[in-house]
PyMOL Python script that loads the backbone (N, CA, C, O; Angstrom):
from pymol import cmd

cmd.read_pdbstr("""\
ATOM      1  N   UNK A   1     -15.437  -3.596  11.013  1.00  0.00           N
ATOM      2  CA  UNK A   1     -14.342  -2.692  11.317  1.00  0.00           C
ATOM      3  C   UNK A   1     -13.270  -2.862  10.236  1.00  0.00           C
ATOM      4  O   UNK A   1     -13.038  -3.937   9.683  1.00  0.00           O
ATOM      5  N   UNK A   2     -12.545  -1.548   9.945  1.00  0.00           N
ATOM      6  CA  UNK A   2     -11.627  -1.727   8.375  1.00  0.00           C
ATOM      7  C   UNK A   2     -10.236  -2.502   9.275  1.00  0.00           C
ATOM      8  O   UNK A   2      -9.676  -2.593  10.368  1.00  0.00           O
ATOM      9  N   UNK A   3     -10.232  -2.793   8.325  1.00  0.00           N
ATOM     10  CA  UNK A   3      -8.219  -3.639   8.695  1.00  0.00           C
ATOM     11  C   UNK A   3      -7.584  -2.278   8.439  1.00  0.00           C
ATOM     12  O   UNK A   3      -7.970  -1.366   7.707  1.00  0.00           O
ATOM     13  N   UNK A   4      -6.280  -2.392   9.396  1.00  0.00           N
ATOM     14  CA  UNK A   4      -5.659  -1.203   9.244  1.00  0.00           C
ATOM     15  C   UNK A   4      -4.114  -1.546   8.087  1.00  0.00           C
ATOM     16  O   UNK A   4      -3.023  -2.070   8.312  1.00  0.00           O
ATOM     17  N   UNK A   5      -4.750  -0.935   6.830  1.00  0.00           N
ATOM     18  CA  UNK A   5      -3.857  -0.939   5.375  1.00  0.00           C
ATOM     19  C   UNK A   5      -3.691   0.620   5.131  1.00  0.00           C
ATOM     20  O   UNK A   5      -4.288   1.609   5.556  1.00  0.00           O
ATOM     21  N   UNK A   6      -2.479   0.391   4.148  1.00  0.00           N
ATOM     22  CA  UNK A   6      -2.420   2.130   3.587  1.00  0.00           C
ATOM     23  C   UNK A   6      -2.988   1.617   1.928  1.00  0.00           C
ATOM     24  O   UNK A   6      -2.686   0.655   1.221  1.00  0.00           O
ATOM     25  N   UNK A   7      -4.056   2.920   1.724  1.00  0.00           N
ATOM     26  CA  UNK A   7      -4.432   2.837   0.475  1.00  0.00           C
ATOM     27  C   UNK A   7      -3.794   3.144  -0.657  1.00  0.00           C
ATOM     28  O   UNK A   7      -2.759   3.801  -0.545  1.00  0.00           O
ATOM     29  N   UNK A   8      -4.344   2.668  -2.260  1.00  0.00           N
ATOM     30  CA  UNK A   8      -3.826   3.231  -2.852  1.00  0.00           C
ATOM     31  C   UNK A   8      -3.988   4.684  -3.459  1.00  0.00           C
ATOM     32  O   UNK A   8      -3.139   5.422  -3.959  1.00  0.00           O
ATOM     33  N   UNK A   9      -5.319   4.858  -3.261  1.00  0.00           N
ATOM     34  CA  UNK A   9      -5.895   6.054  -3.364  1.00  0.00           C
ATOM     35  C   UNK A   9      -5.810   6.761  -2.568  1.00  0.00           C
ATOM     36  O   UNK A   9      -5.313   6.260  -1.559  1.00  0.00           O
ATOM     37  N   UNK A  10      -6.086   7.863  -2.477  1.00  0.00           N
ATOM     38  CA  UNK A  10      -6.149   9.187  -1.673  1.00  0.00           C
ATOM     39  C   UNK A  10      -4.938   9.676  -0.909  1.00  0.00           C
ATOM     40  O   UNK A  10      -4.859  10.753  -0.318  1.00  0.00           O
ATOM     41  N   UNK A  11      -3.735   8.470  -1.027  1.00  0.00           N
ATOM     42  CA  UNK A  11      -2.711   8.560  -0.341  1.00  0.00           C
ATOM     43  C   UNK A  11      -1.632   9.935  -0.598  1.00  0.00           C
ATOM     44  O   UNK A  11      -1.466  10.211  -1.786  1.00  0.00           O
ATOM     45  N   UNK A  12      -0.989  10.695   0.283  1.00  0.00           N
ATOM     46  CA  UNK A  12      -0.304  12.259  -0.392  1.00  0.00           C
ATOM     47  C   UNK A  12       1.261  11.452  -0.672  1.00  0.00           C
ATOM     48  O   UNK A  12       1.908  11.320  -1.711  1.00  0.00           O
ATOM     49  N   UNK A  13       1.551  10.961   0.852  1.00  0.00           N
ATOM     50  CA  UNK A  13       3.115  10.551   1.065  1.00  0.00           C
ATOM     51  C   UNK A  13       3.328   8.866   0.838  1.00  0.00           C
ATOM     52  O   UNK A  13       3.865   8.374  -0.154  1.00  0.00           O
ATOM     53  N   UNK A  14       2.846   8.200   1.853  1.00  0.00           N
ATOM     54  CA  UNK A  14       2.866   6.960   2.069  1.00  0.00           C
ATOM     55  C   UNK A  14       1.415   6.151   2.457  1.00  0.00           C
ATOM     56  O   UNK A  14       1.330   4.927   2.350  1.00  0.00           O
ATOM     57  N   UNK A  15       0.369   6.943   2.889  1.00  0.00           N
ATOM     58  CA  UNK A  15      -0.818   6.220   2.839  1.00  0.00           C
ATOM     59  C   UNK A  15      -1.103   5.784   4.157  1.00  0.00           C
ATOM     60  O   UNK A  15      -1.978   4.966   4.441  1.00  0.00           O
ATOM     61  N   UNK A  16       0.017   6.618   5.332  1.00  0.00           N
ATOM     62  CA  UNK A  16      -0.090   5.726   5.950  1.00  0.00           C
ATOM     63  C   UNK A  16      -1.180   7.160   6.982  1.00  0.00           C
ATOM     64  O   UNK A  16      -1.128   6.729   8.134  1.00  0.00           O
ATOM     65  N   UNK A  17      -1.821   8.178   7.011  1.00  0.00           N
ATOM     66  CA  UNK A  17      -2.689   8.768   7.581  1.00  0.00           C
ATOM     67  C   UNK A  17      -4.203   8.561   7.323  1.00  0.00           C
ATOM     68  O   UNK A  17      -5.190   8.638   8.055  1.00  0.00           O
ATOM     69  N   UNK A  18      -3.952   8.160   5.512  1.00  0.00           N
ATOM     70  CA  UNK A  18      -5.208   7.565   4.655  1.00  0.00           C
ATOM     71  C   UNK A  18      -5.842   6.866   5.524  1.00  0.00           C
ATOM     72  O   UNK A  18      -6.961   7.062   5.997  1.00  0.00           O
ATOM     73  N   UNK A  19      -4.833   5.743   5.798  1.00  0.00           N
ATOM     74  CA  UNK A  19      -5.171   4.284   6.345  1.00  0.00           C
ATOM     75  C   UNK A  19      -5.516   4.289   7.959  1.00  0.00           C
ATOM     76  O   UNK A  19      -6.106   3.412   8.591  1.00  0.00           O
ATOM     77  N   UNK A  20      -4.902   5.703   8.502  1.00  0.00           N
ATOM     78  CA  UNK A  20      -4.988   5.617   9.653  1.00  0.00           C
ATOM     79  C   UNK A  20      -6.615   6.065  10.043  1.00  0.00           C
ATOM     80  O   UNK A  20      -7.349   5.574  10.901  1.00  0.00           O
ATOM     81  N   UNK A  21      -6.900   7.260   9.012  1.00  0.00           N
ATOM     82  CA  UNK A  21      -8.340   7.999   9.161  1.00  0.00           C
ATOM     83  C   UNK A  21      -9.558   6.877   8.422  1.00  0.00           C
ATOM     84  O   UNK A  21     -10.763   7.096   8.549  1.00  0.00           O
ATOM     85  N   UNK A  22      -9.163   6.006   7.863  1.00  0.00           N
ATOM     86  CA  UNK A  22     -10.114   4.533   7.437  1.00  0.00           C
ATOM     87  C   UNK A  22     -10.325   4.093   8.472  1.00  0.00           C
ATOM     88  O   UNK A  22     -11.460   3.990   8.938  1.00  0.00           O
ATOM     89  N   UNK A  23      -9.088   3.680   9.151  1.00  0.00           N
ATOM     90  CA  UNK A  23      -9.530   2.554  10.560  1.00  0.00           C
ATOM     91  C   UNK A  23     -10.669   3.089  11.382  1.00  0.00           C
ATOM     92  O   UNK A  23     -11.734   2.576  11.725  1.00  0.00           O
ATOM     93  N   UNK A  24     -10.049   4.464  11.634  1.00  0.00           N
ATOM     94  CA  UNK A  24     -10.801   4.978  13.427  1.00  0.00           C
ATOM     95  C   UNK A  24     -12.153   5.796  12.705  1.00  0.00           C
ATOM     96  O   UNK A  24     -12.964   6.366  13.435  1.00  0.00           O
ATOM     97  N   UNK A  25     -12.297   5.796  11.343  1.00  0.00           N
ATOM     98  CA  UNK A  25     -13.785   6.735  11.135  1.00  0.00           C
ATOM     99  C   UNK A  25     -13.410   8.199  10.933  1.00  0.00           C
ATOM    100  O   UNK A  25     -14.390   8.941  10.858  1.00  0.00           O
ATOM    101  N   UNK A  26     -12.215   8.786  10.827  1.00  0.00           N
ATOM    102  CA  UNK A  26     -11.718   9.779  10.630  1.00  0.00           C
ATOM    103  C   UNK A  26     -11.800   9.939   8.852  1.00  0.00           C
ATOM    104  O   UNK A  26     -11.907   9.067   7.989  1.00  0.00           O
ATOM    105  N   UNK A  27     -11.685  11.684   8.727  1.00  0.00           N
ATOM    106  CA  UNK A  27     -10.970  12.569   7.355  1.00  0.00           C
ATOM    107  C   UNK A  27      -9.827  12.061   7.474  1.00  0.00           C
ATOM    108  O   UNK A  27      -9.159  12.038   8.508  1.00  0.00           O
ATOM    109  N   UNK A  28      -9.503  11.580   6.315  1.00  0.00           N
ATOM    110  CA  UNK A  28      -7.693  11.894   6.233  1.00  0.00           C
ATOM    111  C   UNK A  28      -7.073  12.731   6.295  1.00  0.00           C
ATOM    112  O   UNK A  28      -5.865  12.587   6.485  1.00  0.00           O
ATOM    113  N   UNK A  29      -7.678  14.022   6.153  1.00  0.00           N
ATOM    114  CA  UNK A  29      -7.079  15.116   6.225  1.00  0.00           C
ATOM    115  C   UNK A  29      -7.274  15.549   7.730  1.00  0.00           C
ATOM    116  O   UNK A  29      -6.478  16.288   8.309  1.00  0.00           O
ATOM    117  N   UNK A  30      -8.222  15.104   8.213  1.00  0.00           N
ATOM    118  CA  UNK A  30      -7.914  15.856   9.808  1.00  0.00           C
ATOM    119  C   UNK A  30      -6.984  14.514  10.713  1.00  0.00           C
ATOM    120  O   UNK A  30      -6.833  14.749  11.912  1.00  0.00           O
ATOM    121  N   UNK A  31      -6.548  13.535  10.327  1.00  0.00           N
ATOM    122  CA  UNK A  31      -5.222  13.000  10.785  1.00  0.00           C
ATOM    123  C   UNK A  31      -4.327  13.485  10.233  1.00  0.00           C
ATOM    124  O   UNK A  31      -3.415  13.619  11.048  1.00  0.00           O
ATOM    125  N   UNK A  32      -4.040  13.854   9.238  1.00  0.00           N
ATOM    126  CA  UNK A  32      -2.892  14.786   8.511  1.00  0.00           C
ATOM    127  C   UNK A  32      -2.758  16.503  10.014  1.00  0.00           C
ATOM    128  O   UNK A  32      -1.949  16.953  10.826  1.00  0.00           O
ATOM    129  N   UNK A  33      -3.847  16.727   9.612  1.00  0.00           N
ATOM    130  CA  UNK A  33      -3.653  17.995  10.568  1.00  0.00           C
ATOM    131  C   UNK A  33      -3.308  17.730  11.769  1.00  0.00           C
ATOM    132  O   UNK A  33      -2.539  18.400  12.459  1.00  0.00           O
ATOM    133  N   UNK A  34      -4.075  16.367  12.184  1.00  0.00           N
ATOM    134  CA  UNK A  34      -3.139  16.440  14.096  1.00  0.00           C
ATOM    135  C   UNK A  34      -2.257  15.736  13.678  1.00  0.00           C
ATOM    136  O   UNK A  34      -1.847  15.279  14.745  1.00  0.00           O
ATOM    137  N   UNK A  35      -1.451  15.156  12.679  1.00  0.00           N
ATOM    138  CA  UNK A  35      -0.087  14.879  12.734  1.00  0.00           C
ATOM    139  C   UNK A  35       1.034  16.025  12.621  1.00  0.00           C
ATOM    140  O   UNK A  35       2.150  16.037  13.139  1.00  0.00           O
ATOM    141  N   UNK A  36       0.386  17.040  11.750  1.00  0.00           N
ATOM    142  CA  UNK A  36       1.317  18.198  11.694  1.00  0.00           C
ATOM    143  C   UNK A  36       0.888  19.016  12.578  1.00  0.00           C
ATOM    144  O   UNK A  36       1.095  20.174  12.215  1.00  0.00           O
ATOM    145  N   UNK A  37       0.364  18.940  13.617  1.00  0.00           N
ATOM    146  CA  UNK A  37      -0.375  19.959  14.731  1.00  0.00           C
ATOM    147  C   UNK A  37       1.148  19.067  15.889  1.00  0.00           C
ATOM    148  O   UNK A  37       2.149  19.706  16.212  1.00  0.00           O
ATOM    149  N   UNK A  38       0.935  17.677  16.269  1.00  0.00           N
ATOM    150  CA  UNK A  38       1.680  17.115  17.040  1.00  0.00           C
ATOM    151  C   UNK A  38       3.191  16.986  16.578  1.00  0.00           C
ATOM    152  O   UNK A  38       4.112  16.595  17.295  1.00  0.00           O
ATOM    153  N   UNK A  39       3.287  17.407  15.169  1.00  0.00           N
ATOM    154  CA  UNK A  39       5.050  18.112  15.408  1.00  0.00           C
ATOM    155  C   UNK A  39       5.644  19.146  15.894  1.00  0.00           C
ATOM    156  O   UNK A  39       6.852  19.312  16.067  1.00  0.00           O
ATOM    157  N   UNK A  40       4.542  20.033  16.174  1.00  0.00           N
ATOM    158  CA  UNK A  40       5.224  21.154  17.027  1.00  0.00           C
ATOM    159  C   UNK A  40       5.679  20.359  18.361  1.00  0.00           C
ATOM    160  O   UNK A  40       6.746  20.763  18.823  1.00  0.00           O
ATOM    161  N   UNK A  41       5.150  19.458  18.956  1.00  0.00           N
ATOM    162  CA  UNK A  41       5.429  19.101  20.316  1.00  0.00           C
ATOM    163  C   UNK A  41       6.879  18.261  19.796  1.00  0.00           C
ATOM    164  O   UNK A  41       7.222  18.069  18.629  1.00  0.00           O
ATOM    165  N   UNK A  42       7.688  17.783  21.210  1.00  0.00           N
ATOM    166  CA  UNK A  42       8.777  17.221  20.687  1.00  0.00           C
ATOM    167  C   UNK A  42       8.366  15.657  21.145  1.00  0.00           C
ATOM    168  O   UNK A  42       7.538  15.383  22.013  1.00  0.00           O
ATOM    169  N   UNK A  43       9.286  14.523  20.206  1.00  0.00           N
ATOM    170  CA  UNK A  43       8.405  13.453  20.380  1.00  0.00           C
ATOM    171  C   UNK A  43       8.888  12.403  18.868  1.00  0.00           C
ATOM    172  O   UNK A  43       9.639  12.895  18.025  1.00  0.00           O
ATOM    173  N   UNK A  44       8.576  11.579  18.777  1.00  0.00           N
ATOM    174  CA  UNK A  44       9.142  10.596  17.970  1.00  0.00           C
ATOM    175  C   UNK A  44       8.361  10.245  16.849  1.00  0.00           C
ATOM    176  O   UNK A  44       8.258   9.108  16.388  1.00  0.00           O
ATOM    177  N   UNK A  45       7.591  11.687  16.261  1.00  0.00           N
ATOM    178  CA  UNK A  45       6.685  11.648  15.694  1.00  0.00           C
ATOM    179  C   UNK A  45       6.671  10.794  13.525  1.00  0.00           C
ATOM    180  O   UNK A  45       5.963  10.323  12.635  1.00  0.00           O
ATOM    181  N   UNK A  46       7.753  11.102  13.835  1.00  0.00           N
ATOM    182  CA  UNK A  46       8.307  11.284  12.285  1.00  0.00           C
ATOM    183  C   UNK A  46       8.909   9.853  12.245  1.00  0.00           C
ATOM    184  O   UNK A  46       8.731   9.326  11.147  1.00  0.00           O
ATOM    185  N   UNK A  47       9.538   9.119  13.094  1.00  0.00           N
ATOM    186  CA  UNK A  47       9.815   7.703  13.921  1.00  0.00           C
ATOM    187  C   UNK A  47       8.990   6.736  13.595  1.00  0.00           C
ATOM    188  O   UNK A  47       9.360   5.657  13.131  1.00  0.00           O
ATOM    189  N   UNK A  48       7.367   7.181  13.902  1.00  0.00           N
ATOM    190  CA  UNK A  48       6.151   6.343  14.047  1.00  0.00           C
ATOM    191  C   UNK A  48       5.821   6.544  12.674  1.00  0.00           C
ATOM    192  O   UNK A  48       5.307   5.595  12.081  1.00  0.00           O
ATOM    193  N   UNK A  49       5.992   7.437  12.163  1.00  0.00           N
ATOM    194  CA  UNK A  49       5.676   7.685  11.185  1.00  0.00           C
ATOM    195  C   UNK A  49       6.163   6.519  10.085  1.00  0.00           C
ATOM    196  O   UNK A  49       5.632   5.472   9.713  1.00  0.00           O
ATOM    197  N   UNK A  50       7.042   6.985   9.842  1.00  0.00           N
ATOM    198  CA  UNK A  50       8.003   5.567   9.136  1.00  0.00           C
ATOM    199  C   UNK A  50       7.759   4.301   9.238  1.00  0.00           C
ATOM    200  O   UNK A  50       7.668   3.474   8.330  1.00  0.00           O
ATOM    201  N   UNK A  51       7.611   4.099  10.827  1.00  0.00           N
ATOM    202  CA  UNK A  51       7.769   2.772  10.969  1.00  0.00           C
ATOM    203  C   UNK A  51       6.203   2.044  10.847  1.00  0.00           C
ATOM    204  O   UNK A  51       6.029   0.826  10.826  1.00  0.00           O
ATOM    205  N   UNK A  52       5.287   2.910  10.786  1.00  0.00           N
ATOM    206  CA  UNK A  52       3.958   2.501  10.688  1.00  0.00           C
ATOM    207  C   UNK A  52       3.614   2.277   8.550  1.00  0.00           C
ATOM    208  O   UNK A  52       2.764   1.635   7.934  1.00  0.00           O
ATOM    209  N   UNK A  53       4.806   3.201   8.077  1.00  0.00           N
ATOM    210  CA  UNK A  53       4.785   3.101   6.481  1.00  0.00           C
ATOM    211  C   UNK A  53       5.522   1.658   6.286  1.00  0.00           C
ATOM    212  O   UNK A  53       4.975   1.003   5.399  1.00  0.00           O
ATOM    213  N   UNK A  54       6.604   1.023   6.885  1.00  0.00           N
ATOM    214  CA  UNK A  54       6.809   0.298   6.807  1.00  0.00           C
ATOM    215  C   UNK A  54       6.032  -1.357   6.880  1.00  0.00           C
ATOM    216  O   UNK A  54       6.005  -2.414   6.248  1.00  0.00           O
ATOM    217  N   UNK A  55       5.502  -0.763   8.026  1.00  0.00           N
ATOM    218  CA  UNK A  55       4.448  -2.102   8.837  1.00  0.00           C
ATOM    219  C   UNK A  55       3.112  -2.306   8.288  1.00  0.00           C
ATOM    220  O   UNK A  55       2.494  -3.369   8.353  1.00  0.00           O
ATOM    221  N   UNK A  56       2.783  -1.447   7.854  1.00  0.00           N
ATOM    222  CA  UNK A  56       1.098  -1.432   7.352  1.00  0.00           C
ATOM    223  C   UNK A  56       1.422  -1.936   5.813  1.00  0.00           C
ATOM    224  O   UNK A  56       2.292  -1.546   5.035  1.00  0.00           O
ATOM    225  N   UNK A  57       0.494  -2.856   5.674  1.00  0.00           N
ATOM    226  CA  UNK A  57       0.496  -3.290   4.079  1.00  0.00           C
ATOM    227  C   UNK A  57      -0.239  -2.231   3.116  1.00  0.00           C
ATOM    228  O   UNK A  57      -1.025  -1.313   3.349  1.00  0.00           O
ATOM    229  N   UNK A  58       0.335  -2.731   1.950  1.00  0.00           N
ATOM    230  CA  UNK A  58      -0.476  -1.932   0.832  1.00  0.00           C
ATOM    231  C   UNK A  58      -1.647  -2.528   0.549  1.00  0.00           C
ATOM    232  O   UNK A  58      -1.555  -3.726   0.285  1.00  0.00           O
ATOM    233  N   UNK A  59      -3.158  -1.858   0.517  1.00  0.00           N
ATOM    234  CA  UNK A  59      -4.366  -2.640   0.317  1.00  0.00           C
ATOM    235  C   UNK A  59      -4.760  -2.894  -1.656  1.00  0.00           C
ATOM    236  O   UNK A  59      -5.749  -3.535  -2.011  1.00  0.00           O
TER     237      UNK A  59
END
""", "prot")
cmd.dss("prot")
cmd.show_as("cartoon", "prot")
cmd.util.cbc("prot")
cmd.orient("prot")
C-alpha cells in the first residue's frame, strides 16, 4: 500500500490530489474532478485542502 506523500511529478497546485489518487488507486485527475465537483456543496473544502498540503510530505 503507497504512503500517503504529495509527488513531485504530476503535481498541478500542491500535489496534494496526486498523492491523494496514489494512495486509494485513483486518476489524479478524477480526484481533481470530485474535488471541484464537491465545491459546489458548502463545506470546508478548500480548509482540508491546505491543511492536507501542509501535512503530507514531499516524496
Amino acid at each position: 500500500m503507497a504512503v500517503l506523500t504529495r509527488p513531485r511529478e504530476g503535481a498541478m497546485i500542491g500535489g496534494v490530489c496526486a498523492g491523494l489518487g496514489e494512495r486509494f488507486g485513483l486518476s489524479a485527475n478524477v480526484v481533481r474532478l470530485l474535488f471541484v465537483l464537491s465545491c459546489l456543496l458548502p463545506g470546508p473544502q478548500f480548509i482540508i485542502y491546505i491543511a492536507l498540503w501542509v501535512i503530507m510530505p514531499r516524496r
